[in-house]
N, C-alpha and C positions, 0 to 999 in steps of 0.2 A: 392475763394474756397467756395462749398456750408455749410451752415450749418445743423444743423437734428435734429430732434425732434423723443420721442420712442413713437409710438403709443403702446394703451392699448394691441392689441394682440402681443407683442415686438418686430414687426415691425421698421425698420429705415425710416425714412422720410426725405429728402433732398431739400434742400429749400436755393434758395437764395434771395437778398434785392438787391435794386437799389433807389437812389434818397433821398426825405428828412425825417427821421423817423418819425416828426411829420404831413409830407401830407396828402394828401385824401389817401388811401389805395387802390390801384386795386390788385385783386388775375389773376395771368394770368395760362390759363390752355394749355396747347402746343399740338401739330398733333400729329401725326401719321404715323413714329414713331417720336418721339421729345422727346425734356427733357426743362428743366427751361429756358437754353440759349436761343429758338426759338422762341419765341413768337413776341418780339418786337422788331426791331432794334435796336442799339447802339442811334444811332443820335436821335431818337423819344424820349428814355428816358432822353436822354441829354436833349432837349429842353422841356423839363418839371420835370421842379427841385423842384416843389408844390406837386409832384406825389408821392407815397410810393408804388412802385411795388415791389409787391412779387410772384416771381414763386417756383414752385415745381417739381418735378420728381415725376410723377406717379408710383406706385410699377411697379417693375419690371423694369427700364429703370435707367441710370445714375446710381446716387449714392441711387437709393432706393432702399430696397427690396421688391422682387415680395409680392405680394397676390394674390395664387391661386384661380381661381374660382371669380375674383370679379365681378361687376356688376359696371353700369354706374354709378348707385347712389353711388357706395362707396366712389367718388368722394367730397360727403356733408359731408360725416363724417372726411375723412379727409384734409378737406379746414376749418371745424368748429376746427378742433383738432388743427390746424396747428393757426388759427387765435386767440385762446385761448391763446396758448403758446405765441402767441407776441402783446398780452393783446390788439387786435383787437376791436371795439364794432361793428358797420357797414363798409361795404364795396362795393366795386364793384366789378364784374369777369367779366372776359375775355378771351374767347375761339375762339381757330380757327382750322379749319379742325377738326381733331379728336378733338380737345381739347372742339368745344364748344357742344357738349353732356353732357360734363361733368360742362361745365359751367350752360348749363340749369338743370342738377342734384339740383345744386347750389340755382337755383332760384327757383325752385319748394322745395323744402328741407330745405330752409332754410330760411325762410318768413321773421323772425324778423333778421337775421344777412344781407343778399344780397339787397342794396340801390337800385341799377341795374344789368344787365346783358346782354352782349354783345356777340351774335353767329355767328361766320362767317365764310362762307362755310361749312352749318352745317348739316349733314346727318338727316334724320329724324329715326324713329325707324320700326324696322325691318316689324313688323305685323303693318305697318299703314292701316289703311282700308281708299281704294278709292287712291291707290299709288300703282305702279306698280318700285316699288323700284329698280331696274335694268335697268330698262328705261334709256337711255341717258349715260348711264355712260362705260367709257372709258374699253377697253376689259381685258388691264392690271389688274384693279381693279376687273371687274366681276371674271376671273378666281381667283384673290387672292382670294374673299370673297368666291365663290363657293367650293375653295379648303378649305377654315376651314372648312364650312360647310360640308363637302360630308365626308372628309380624314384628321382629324385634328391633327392624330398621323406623317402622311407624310407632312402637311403642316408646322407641327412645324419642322421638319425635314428639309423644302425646306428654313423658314427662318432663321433657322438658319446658313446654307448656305450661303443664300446671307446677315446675319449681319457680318459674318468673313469679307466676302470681303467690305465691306461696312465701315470697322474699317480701313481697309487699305487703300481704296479708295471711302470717300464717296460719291464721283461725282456716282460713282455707280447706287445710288439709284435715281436721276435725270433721268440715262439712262433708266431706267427699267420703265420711265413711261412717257416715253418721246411721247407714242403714245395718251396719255394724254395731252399732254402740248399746248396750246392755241400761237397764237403769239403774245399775251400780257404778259403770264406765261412766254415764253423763254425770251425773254426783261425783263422780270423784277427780273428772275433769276440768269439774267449777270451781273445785277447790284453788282459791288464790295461787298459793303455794304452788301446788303441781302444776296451775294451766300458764302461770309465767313461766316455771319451767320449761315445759314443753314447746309454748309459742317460740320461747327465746331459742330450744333448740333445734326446731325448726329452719326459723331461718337462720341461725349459723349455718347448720351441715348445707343447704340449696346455696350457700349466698355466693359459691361460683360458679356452680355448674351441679346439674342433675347428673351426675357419671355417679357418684357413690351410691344412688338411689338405685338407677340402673343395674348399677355392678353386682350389690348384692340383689339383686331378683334373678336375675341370670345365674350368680352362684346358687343361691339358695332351692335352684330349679332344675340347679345339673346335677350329677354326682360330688360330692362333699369333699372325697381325698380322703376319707376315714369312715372306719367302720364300728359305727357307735356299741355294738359289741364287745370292740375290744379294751372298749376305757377302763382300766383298772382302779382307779380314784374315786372316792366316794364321791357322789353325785344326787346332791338334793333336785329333784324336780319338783318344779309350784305348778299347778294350773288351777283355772278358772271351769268349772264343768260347763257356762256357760258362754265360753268365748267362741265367738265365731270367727275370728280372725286365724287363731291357730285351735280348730276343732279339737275336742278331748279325744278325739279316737287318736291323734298325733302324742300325746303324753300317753295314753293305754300302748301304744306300739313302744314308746321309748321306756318308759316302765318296765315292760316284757323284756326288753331286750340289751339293758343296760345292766351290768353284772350286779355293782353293788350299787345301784337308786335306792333311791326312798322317796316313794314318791307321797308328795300333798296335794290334795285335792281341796278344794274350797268347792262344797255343792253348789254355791249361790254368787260362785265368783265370775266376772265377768276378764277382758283381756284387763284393761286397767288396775285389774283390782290386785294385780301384783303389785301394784306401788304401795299398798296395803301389807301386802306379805314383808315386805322389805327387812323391818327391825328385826324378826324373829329368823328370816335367812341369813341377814348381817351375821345374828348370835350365833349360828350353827356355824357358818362360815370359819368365823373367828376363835371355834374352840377347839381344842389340842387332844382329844380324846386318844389313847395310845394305840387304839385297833388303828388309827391313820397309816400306820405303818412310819 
């Protein structure tokens, strides 16, 4: 069962632990929609029992409550709130799909708190100049993202809609983007392990309302609060060359313009196939190399 902390505007926050309290600390930041469960498989955290993972439920999803109107960055304030309260000092994040916008929040935001920062399959921001952000990316997703933008009173409308049915069958949300899915995405969504995953995290984040689903499309489509420029923290990026969800032209923009990236590419990798990348971002994550500063 998750725990929760009250943020200053009296806010719930929702948060659970996995692993050994006194390990390295990773903050994991979940998709799109997602909640705390999604990030990393079961067996991954199992076989690193040195690790201190902690996830949380964005407002709006799970057990949090919404915050109207947030922005990508709110993300720093309540990763720093959340690592306060379980007397954190440094750390690492880790973000995927949706989630790692908000992990880069993270590392541009929070200079003395984030060791590393890890983005994979990471959309870049909306007004990047010299990005043609729509490029590549799967029709499912264009019409989502066009419908906040154009009609966001009938979009909120539409998803809420599909999080009803999504509580009751979250294979659902699979289908619905299935014109997306690579055939390395479907293989690797059949996998036992990852597709209870996923289902289960499904209907967590929807099972009270579509506001977190909402919240982040609207963030992730306005301006961020930060300027991925200025993150001075090492910064792995993963992507898939072949994912349509978040096109490679959005990792070639963040590449360029992230000081210190590194970025990886998987020629053959699809959005999914970052659940793949996982153990060997875990490892970079959690090593202490002295250039960290």
């Amino acid at each position: 069962m998750p725990s929760g902390i009250r943020m200053r505007d009296g806010r719930r926050l929702a948060f659970q632990e996995w692993g050994d309290p006194e390990g390295t600390p990773v903050v994991l930041l979940h998709g799109t929609p997602g909640c705390r469960t999604g990030v990393v498989p079961q067996d991954m955290i199992d076989a690193r029992p040195e690790v201190r993972f902690i996830a949380y439920d964005r407002p709006g999803y799970g057990d949090s409550d919404r915050g109207p109107g947030r922005r990508v960055a709110q993300a720093a304030r309540d990763v720093a709130a959340l690592a306060d309260a379980l007397d954190l000092g440094t750390f690492a994040v880790l973000g995927r799909s949706g989630g790692a916008p908000h992990a880069l929040a993270c590392a541009a935001l929070l200079p003395t708190r984030v060791r590393r920062a890890a983005a994979l399959a990471s959309l870049a921001p909306p007004s990047s100049e010299g990005l043609n952000w729509f490029e590549g990316m799967a029709e499912s997703h264009v019409e989502e993202y066009t419908g906040a933008l154009t009609d966001p009173v009938d979009f909120a409308e539409r998803l809420a809609s599909r999080a009803a049915g999504i509580r009751t069958d979250p294979a659902q949300f699979l289908a619905s983007i299935r014109d997306g899915l690579t055939e390395s995405d479907r293989r690797i969504v059949s996998a036992p392990a990852v597709s209870d995953m996923l289902l289960r995290g499904y209907r967590e984040a929807l099972r009270t309302s579509a506001y977190g689903w909402l919240d982040d499309n609207l963030a992730l489509l306005s301006h961020w609060g930060f300027d991925p420029a200025r993150i001075t923290r090492p910064v792995l990026l993963w992507h898939g060359a072949e994912d349509t969800f978040s096109p490679v032209g959005h990792f070639e923009w963040l590449a360029r313009n992230i000081p210190r990236a590194r970025p990886v590419l998987d020629p053959k990798g699809g959005h999914f196939s970052a659940l793949e990348a996982l153990p060997d971002v875990l490892d970079w994550l959690c090593a202490t190399p002295r250039s960290d500063g």
